[in-house]
DONU-591179 format. One line per field, with one value per residue: x, y, z of N, C-alpha, C in turn; residue in one letter. Coordinates in steps of 0.2 Angstrom, whole numbers. Example, Ala and Ser with C-alpha at 12.3 -4.5 7.8 and 13.67 -1.06 7.14 Angstrom:
# DONU-591179
n_east c(66 64)
n_north c(-28 -11)
n_up c(39 35)
ca_east c(62 68)
ca_north c(-22 -5)
ca_up c(39 36)
c_east c(66 64)
c_north c(-16 0)
c_up c(39 39)
r c(a s)
This chain:
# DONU-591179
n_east c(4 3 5 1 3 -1 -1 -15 -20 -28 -27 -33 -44 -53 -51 -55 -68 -68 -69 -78 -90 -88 -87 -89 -92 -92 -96 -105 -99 -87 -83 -72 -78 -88 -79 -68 -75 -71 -56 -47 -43 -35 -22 -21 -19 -22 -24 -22 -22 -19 -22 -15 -14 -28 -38 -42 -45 -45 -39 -46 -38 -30 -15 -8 3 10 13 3 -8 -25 -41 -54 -50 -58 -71 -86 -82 -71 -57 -49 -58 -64 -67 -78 -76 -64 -53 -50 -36 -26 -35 -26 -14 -14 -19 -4 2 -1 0 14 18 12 20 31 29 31 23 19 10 -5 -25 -41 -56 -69 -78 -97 -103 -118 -118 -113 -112 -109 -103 -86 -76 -62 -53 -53 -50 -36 -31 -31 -22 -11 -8 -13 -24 -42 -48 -55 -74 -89 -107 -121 -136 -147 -161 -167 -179 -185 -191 -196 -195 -210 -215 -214 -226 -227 -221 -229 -240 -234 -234 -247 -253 -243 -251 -265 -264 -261 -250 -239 -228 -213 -204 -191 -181 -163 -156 -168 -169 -155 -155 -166 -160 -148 -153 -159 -147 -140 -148 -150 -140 -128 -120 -113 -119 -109 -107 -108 -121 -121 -110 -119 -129 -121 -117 -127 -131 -122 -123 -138 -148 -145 -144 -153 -170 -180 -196 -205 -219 -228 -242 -236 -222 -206 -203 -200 -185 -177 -160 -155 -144 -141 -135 -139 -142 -145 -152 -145 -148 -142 -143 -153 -167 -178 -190 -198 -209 -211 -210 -216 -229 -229 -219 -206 -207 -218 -209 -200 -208 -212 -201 -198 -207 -206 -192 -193 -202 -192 -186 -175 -164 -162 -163 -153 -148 -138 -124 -125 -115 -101 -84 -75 -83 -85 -96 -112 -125 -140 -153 -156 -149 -161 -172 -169 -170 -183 -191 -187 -174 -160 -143 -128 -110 -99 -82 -65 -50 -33 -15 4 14)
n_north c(-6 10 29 42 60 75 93 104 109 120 111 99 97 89 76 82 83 69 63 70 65 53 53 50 60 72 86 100 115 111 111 117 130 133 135 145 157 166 166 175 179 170 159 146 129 117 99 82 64 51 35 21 28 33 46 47 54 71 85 102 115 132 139 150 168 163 150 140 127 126 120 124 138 147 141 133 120 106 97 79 74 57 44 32 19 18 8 8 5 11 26 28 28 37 50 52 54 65 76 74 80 93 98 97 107 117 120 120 120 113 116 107 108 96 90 87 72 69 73 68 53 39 29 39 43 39 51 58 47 45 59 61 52 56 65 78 90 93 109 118 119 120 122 115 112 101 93 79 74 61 57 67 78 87 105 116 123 137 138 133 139 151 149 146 157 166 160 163 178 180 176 173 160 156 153 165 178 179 192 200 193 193 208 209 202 208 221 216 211 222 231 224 220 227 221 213 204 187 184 197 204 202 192 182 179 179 165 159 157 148 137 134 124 120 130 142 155 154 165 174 183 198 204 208 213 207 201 188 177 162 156 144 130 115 102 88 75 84 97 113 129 141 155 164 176 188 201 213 214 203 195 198 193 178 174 168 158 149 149 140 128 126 124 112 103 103 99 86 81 83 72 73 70 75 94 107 118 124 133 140 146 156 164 154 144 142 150 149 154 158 161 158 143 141 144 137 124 122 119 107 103 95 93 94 92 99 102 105 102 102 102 99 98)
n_up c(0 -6 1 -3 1 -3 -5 -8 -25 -39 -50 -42 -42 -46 -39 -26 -25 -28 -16 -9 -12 -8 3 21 32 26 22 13 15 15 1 -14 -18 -8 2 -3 -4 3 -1 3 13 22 22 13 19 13 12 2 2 -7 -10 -15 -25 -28 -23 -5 7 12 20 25 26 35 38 51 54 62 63 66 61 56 57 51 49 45 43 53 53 52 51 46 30 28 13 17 14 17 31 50 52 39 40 52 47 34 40 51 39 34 46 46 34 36 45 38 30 38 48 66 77 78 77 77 72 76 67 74 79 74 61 53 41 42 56 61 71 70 68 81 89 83 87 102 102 99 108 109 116 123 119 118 121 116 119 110 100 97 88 87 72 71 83 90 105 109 109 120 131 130 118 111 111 106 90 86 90 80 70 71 69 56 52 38 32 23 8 4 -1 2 4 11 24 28 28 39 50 53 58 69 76 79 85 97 101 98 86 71 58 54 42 27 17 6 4 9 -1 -12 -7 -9 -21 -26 -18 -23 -17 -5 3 11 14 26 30 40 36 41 38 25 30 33 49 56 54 47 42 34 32 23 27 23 31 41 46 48 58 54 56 66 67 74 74 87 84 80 89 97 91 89 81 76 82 75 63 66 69 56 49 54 52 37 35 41 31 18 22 31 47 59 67 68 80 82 92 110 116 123 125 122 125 139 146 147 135 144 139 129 128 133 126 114 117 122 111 111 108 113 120 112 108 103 99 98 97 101 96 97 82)
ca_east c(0 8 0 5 0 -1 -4 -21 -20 -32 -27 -35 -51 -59 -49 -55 -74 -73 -67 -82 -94 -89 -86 -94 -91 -91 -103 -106 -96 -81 -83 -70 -82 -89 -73 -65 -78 -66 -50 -41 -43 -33 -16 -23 -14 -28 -22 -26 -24 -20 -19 -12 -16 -34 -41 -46 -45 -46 -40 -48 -35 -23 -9 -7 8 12 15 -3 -11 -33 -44 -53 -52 -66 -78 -88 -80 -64 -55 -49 -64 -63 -70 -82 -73 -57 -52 -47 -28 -29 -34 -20 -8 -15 -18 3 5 -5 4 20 17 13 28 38 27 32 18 21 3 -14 -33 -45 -64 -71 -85 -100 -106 -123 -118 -107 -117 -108 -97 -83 -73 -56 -50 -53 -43 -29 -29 -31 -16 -6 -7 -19 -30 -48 -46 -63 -78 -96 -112 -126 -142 -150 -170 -171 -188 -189 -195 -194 -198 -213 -213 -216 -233 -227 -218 -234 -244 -233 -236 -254 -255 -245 -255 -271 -264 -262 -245 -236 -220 -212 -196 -192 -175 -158 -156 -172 -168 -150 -158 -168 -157 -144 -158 -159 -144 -138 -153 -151 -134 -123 -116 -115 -121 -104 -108 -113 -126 -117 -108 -122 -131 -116 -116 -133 -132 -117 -127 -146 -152 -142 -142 -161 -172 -189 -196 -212 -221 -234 -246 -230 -217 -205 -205 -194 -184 -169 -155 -155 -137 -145 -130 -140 -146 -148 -152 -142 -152 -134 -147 -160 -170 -186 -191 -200 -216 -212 -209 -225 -234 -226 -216 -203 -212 -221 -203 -197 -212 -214 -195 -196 -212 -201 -185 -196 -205 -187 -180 -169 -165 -162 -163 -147 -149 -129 -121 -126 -109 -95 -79 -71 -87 -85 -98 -115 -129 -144 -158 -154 -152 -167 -177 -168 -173 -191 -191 -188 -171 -156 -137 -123 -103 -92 -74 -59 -42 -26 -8 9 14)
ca_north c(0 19 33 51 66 82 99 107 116 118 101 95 99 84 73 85 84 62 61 72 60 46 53 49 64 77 92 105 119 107 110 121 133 137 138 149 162 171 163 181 180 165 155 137 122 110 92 78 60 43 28 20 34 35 51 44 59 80 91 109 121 135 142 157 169 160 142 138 124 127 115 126 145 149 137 130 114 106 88 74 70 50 38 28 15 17 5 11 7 14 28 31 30 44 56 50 56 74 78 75 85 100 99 100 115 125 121 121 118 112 116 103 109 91 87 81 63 68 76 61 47 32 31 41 45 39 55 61 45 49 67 58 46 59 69 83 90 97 116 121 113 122 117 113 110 96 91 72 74 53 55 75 82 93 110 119 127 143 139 129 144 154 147 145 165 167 161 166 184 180 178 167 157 154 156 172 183 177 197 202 191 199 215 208 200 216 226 216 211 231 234 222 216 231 220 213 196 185 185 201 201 200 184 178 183 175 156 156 158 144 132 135 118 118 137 145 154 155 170 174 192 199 210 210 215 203 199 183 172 156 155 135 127 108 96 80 71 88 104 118 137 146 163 165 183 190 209 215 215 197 189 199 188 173 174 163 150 147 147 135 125 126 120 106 101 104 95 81 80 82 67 75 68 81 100 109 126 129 135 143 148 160 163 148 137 142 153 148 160 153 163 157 138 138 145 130 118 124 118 100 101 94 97 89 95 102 98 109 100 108 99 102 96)
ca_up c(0 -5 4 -3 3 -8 -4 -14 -30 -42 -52 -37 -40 -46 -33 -19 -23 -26 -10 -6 -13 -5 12 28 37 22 21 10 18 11 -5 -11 -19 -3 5 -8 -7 7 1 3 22 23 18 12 20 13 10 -1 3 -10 -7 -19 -31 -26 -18 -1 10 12 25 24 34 33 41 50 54 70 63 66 57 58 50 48 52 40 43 56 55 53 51 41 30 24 11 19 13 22 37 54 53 36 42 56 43 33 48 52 34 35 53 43 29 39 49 31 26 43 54 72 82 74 80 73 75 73 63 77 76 72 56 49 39 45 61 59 77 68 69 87 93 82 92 108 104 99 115 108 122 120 119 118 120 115 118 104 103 91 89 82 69 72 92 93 110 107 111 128 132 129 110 105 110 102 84 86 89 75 63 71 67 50 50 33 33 16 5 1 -2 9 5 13 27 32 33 45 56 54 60 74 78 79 90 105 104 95 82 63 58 52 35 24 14 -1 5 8 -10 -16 -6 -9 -28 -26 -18 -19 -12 1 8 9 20 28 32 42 34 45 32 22 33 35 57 59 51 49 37 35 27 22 29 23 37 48 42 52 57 55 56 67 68 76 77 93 82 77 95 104 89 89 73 75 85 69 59 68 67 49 49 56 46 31 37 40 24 15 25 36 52 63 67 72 83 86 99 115 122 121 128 122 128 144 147 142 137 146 138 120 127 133 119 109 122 122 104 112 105 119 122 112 109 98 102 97 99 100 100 92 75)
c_east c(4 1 4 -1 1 -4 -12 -18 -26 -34 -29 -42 -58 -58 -53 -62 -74 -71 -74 -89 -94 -86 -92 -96 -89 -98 -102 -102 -90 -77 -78 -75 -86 -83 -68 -68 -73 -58 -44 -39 -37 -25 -19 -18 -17 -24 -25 -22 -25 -17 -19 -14 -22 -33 -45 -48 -44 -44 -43 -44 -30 -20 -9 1 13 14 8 -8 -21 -36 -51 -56 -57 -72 -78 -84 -73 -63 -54 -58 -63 -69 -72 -79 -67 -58 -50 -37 -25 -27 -29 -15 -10 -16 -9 5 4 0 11 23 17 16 33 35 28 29 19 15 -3 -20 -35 -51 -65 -78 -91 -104 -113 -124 -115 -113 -116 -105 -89 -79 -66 -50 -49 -49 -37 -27 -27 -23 -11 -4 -10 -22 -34 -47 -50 -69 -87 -101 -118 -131 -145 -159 -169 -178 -188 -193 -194 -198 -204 -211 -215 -224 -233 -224 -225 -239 -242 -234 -242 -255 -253 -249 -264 -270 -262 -254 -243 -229 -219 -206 -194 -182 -170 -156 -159 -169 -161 -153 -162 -165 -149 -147 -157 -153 -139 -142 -151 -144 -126 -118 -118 -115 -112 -104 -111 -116 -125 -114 -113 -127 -127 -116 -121 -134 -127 -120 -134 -150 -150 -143 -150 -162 -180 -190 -203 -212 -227 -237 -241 -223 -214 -204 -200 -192 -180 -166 -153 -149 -140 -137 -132 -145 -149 -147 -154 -145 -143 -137 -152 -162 -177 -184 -195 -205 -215 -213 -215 -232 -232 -222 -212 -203 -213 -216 -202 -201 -214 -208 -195 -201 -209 -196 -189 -196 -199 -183 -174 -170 -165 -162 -159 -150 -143 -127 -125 -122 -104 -89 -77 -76 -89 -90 -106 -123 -137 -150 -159 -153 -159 -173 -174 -172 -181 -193 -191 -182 -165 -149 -133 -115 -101 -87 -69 -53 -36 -18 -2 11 21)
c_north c(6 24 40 58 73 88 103 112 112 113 98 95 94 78 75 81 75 63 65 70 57 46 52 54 70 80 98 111 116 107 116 129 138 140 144 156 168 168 170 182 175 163 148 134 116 105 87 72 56 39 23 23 34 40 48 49 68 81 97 112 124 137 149 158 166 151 139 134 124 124 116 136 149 147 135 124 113 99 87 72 63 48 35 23 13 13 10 13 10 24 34 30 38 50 56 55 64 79 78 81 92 105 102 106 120 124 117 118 116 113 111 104 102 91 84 76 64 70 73 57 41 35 34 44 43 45 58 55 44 55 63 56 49 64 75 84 93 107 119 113 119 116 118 113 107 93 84 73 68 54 61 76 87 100 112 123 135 145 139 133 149 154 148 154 169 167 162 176 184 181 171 166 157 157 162 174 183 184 201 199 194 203 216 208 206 220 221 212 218 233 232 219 222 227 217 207 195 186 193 198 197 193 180 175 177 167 153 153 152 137 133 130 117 124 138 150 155 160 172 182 190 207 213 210 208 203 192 180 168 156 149 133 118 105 87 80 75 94 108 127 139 151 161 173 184 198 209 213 207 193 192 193 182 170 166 154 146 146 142 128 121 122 114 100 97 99 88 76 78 77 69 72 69 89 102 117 128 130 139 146 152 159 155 142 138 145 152 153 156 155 160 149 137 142 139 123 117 121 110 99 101 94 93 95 96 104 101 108 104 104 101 95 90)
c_up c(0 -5 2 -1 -2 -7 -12 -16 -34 -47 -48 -37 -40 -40 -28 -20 -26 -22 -7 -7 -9 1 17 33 34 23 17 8 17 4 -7 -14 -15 0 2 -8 -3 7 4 8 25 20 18 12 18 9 8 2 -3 -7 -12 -28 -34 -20 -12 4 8 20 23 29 29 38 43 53 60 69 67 64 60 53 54 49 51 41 48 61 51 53 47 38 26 21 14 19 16 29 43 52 45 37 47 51 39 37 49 45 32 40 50 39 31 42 43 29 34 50 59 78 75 77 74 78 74 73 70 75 73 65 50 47 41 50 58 64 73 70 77 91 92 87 98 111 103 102 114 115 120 123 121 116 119 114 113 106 95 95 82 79 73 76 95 100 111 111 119 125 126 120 106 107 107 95 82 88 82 68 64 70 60 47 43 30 25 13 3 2 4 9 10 21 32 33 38 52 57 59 69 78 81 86 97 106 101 92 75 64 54 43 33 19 7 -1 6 -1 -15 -14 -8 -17 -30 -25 -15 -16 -7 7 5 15 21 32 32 40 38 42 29 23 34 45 60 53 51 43 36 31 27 21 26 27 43 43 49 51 58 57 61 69 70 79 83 91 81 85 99 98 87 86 72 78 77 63 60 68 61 45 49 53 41 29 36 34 22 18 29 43 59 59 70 72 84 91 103 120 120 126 127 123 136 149 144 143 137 143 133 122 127 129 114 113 123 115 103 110 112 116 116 111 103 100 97 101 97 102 94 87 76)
r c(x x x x x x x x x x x x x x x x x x x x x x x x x x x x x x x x x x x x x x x x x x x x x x x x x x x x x x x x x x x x x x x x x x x x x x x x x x x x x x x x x x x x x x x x x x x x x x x x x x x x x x x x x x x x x x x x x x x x x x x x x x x x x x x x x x x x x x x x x x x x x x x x x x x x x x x x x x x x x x x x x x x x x x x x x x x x x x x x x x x x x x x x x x x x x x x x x x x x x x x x x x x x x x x x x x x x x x x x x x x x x x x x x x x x x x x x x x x x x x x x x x x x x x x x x x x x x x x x x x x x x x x x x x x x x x x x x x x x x x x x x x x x x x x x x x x x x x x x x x x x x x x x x x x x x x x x x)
């Protein structure tokens, strides 16, 4: 068995996306298309993976001034993603071969956001006990919030009369403009928290135009006015609220009750398996903000982790 490693260029391109096919623990957010839309911000360290000169693996990471390997500074999420097909020991050789390479391009430390298991299609922990084994420690740890459709939790009293007022005041969910939507959640992020959503509109405008079945959103208008809404990234098997917004006028009528509602309908319908609501925490994880679990929680949706390892090269 020959195991080569090779830093990404553009020759890489059909390489990068079979392996993105035929991974277990790939999504979207992966692809370089998405990743590239802010390559300027960045020094890309992303690495490919043959096994005997098949595409079995991707890294997505780059490098900052500090000798910093991040996988992935830009995105979410982070990791080795593999073929399905790959074995465990396998596997630890290619992770042995990445770590190496890294080391010859300069790099000194790595974070690795890892992927969580509910997001993976088959089991795919391989990586997190590579880290383990090679003395990595957990750096950060946030907490999530996921809602199983199969056996969902119903909602609280107070959600499921919220929905039920919105649309006794005649409120209507439905697709409409990921434009329209920033200016929403601008507007209300500026008002109650003095800050700007991660993406501008324009990137937005743009990922969405990149990938429309994956990226969308729903947005409750009330006599027109849009009122709440979700920015949904469709992972597959969970379909992730990266956005959520509700004006003053939307949350005294129950706006996003009825989003969220309408969501999960949805998600259903389109076979998805869960609903991800994100984090709930700052400061590294360490601090969690308890108003915003529990409006996740109220939704029926409970805790799981996201795990940010950190060791040197």
């Amino acid at each position: 068995m020959n195991i080569r490693i090779e830093r990404y260029g553009s020759e890489h391109a059909d390489a990068w996306a079979s392996v993105l096919r035929n991974a277990k623990n790939g999504i979207f957010q992966f692809e370089r298309a998405y990743m590239e839309y802010h390559a300027d911000r960045f020094t890309d360290l992303s690495l490919l993976a043959f096994v005997d000169d098949q595409p079995v693996a991707i890294l997505p990471a780059a490098i900052d001034a500090q000798c910093v390997v991040t996988s992935h500074p830009g995105l979410t999420f982070g990791g080795v993603v593999l073929d399905a097909r790959i074995r465990s020991g396998v596997a630890f050789e290619v992770f042995d071969g990445m770590f190496a390479f890294l080391r010859e391009c300069g790099g000194r430390r790595c974070v690795v956001k890892l992927l969580p298991a509910a997001l993976s299609s088959y089991p795919s922990a391989e990586l997190e006990y590579a880290l383990w084994r090679r003395g990595f420690s957990l750096q950060r740890r946030d907490l999530s919030s996921l809602l199983p459709l199969g056996a969902a939790l119903p909602f609280n009293s107070s959600k499921l009369q919220g929905a039920k007022k919105a649309i006794k005041a005649g409120i209507e969910v439905g697709a409409d403009d990921v434009s329209v939507f920033h200016a929403l959640l601008q507007a209300v992020l500026a008002a109650k928290h003095g800050v700007a959503p991660v993406h501008s509109s324009e990137e937005l405008v743009l990922l969405q135009g990149r990938f429309p079945e994956r990226i969308f959103c729903r947005l409750a208008r009330l006599r027109g006015d849009p009122v709440a809404g979700a920015l949904v990234f469709d992972y597959g098997r969970v379909w992730h609220t990266q956005y959520l917004a509700c004006s003053d006028e939307g949350r005294d009528a129950g706006a996003l009750d009825l989003v969220v509602q309408e969501l999960i309908r949805e998600a259903r319908e389109r076979g998805a398996a869960s609903l991800s609501f994100g984090t709930s925490t700052v400061e590294a994880g360490r601090v969690i903000n308890e108003g915003l679990l529990w409006q996740k929680e109220s939704y029926g949706a409970r805790a799981i982790v996201h795990d940010f390892y950190e060791g040197d090269l």
